[in-house]
PQR file with spaces between the fields and no chain letter, atoms N, CA, C, O and H, PARSE charges and radii, in Angstrom:
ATOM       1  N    UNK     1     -14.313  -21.194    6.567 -0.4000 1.5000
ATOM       2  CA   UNK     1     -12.863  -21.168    6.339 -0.0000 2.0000
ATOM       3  C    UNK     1     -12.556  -20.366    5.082  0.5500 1.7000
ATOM       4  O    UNK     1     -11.892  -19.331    5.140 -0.5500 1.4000
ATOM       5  N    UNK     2     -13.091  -20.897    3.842 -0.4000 1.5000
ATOM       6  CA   UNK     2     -13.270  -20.168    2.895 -0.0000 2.0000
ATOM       7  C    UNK     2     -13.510  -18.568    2.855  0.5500 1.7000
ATOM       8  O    UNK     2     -12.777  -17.831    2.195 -0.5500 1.4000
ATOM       9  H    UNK     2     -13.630  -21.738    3.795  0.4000 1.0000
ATOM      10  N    UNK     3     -14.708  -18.052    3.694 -0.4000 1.5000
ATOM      11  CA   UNK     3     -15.164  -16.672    3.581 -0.0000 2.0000
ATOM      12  C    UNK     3     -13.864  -15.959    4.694  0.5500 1.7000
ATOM      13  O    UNK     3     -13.635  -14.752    4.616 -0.5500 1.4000
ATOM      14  H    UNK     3     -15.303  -18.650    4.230  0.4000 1.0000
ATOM      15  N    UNK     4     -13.317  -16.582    5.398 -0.4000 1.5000
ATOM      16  CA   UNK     4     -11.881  -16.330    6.667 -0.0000 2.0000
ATOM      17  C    UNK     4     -10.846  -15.755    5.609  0.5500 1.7000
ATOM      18  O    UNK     4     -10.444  -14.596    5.710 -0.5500 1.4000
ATOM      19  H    UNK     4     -13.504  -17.562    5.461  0.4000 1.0000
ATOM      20  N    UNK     5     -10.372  -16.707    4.460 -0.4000 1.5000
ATOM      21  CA   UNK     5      -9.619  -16.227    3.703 -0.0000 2.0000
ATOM      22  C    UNK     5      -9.176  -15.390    3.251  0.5500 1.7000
ATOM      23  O    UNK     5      -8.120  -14.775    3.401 -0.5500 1.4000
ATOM      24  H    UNK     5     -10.698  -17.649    4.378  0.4000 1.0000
ATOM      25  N    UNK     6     -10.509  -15.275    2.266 -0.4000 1.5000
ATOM      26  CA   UNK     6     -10.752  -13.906    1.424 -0.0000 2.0000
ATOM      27  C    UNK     6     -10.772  -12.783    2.240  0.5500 1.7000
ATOM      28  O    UNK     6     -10.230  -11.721    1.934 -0.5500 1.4000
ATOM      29  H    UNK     6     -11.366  -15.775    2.144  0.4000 1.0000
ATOM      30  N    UNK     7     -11.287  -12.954    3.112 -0.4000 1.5000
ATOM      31  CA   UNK     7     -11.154  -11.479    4.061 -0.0000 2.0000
ATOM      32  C    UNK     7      -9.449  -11.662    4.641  0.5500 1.7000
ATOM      33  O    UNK     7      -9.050  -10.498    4.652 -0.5500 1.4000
ATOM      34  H    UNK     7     -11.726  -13.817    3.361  0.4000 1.0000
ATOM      35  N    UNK     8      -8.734  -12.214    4.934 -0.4000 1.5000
ATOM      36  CA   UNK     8      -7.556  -12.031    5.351 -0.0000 2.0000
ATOM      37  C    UNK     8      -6.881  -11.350    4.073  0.5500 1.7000
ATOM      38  O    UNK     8      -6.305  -10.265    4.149 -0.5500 1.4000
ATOM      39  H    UNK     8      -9.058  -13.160    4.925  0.4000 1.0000
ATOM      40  N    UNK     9      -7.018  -12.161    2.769 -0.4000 1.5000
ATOM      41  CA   UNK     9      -6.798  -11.900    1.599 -0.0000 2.0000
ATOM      42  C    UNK     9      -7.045  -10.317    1.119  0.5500 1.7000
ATOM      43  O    UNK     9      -6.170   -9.661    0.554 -0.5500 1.4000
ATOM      44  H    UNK     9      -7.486  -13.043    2.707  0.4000 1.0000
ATOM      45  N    UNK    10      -8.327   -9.829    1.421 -0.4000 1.5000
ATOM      46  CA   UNK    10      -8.414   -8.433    1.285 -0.0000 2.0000
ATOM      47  C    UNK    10      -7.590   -7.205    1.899  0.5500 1.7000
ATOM      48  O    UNK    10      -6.975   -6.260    1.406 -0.5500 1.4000
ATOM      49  H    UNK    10      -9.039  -10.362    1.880  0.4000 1.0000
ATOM      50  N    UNK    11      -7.907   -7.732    3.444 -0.4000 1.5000
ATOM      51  CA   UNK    11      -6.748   -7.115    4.395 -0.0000 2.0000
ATOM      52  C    UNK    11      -5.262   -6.986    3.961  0.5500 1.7000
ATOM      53  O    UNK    11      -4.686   -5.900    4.032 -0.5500 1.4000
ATOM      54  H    UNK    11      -8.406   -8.500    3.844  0.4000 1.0000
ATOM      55  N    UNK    12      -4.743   -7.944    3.577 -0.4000 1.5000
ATOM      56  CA   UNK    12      -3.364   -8.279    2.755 -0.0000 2.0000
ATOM      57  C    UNK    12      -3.413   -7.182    1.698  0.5500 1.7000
ATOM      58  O    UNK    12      -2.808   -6.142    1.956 -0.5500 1.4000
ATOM      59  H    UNK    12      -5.211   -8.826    3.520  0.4000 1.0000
ATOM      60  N    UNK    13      -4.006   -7.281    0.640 -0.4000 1.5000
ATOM      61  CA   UNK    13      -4.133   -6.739   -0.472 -0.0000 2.0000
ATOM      62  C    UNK    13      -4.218   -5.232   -0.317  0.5500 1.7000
ATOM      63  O    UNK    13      -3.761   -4.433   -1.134 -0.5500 1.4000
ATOM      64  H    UNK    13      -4.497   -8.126    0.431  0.4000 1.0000
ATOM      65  N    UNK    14      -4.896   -4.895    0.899 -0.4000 1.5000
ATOM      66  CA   UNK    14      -5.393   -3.454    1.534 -0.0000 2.0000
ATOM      67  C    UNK    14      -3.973   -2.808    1.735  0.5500 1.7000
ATOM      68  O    UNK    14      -3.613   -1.694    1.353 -0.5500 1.4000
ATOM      69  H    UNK    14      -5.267   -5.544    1.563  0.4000 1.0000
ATOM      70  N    UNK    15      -3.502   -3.424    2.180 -0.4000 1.5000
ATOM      71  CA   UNK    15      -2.548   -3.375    3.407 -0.0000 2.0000
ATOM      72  C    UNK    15      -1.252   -2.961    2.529  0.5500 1.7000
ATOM      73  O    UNK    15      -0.584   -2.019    2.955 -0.5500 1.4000
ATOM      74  H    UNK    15      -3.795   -4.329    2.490  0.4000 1.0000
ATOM      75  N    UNK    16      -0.877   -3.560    1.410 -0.4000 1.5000
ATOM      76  CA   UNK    16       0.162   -3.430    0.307 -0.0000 2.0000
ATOM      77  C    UNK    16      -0.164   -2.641   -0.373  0.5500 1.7000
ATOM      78  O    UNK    16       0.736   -2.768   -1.203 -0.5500 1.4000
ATOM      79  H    UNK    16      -1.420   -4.326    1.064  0.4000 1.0000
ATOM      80  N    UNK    17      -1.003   -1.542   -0.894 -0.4000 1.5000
ATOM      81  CA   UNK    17      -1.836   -0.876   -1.906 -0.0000 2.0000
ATOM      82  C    UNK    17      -1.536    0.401   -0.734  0.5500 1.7000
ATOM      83  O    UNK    17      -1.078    1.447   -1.195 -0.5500 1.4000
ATOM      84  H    UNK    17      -1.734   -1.439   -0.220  0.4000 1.0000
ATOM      85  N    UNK    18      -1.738    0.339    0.458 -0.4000 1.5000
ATOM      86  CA   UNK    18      -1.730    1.649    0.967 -0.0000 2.0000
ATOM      87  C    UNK    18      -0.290    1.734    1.076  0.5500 1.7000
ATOM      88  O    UNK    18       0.318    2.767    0.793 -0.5500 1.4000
ATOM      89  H    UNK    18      -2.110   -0.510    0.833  0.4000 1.0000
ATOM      90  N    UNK    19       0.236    0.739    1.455 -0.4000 1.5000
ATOM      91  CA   UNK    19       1.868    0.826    1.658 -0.0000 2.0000
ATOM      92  C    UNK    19       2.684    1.622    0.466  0.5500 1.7000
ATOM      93  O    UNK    19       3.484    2.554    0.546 -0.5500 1.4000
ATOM      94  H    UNK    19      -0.258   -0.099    1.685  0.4000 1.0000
ATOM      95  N    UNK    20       2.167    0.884   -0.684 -0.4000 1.5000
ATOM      96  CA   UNK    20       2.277    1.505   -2.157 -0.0000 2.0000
ATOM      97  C    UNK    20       2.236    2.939   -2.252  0.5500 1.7000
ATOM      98  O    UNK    20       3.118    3.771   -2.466 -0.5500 1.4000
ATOM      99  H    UNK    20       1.517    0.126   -0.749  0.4000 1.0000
ATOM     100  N    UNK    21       1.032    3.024   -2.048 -0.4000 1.5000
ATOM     101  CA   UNK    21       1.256    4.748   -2.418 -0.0000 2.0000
ATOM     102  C    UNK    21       1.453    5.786   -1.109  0.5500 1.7000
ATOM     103  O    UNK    21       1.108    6.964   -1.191 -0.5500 1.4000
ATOM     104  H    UNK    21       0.316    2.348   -1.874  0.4000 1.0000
ATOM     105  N    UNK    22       2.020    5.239    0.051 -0.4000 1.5000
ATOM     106  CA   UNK    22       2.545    5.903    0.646 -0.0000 2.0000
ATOM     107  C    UNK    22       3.672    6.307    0.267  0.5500 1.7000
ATOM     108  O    UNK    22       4.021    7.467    0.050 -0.5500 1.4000
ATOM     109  H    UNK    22       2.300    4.281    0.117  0.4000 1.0000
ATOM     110  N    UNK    23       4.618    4.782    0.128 -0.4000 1.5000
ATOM     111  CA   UNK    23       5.880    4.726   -0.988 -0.0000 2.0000
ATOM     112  C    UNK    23       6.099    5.867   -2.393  0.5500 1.7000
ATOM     113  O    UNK    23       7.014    6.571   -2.820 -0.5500 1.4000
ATOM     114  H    UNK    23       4.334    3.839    0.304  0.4000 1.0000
ATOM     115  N    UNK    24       4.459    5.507   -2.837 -0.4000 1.5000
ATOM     116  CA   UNK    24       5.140    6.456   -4.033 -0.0000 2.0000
ATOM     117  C    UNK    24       4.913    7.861   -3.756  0.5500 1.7000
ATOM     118  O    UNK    24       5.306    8.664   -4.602 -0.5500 1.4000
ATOM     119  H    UNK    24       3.716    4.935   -2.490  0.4000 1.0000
ATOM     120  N    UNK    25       4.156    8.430   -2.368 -0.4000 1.5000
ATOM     121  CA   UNK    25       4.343    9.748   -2.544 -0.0000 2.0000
ATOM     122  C    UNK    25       5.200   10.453   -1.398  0.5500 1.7000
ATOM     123  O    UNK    25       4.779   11.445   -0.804 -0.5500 1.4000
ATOM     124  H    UNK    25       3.836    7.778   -1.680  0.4000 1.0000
ATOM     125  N    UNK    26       5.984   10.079   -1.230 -0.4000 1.5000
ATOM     126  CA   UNK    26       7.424    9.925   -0.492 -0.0000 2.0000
ATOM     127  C    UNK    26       8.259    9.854   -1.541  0.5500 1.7000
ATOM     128  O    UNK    26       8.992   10.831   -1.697 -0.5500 1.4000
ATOM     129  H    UNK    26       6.327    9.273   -1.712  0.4000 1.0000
ATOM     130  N    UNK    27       8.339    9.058   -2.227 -0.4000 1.5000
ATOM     131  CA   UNK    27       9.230    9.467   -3.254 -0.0000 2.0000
ATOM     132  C    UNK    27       9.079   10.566   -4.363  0.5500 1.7000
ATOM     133  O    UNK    27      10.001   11.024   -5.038 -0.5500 1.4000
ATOM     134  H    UNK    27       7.744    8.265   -2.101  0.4000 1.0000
ATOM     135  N    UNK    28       7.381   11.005   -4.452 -0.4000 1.5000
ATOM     136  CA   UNK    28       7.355   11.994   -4.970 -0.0000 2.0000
ATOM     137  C    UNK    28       7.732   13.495   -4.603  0.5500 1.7000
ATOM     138  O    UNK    28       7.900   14.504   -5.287 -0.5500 1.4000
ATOM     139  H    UNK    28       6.632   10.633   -3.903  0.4000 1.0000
ATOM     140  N    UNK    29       7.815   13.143   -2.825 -0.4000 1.5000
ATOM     141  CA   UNK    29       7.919   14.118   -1.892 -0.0000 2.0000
ATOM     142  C    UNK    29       9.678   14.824   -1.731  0.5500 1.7000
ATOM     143  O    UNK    29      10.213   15.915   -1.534 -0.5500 1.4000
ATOM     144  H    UNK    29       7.678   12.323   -2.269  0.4000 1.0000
ATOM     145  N    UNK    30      10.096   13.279   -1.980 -0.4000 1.5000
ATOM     146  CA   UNK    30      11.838   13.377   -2.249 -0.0000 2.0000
ATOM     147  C    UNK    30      12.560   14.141   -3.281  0.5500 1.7000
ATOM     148  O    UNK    30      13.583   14.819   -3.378 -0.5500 1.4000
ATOM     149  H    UNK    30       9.662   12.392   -2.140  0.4000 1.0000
ATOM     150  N    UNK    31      11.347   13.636   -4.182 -0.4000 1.5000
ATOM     151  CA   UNK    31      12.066   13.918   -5.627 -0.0000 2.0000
ATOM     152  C    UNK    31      11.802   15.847   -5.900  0.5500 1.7000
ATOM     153  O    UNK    31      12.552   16.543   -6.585 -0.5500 1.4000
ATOM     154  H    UNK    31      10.516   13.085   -4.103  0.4000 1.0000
ATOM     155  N    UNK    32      10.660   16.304   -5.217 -0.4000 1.5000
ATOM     156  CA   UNK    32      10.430   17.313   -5.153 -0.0000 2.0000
ATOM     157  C    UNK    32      11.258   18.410   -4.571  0.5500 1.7000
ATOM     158  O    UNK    32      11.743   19.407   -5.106 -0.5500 1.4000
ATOM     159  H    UNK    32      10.051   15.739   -4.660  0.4000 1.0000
ATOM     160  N    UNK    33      11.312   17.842   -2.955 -0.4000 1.5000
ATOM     161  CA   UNK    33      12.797   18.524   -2.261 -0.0000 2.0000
ATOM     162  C    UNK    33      13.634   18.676   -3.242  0.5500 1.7000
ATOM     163  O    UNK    33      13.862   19.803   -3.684 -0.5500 1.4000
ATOM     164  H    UNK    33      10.918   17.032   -2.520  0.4000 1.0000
ATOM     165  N    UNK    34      14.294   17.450   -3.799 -0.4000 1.5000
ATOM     166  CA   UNK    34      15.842   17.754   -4.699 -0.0000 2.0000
ATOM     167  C    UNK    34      15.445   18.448   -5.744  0.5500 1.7000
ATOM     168  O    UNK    34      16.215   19.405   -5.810 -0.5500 1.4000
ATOM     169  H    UNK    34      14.109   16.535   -3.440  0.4000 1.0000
ATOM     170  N    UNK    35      14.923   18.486   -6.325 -0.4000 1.5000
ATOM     171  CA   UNK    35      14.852   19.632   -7.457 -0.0000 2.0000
ATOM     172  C    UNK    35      15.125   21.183   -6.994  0.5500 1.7000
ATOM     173  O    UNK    35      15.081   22.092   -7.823 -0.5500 1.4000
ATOM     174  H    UNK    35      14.297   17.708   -6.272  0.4000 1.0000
């Protein structure tokens, strides 16, 4: 149950971190256009 966790836990963690810097380079991508 324990070792179930942490791996869901990683996945999670994975999962927000890529989201992240998709986010931030989309906005870097935005910010580039407008200039």
């Amino acid at each position: 149950m324990y070792r179930y966790m942490m791996k869901e836990l990683m996945l999670i963690i994975a999962g927000l971190t890529v989201c992240a810097v998709l986010f931030l380079l989309v906005l870097s991508q935005g910010a580039a256009a407008s200039l």
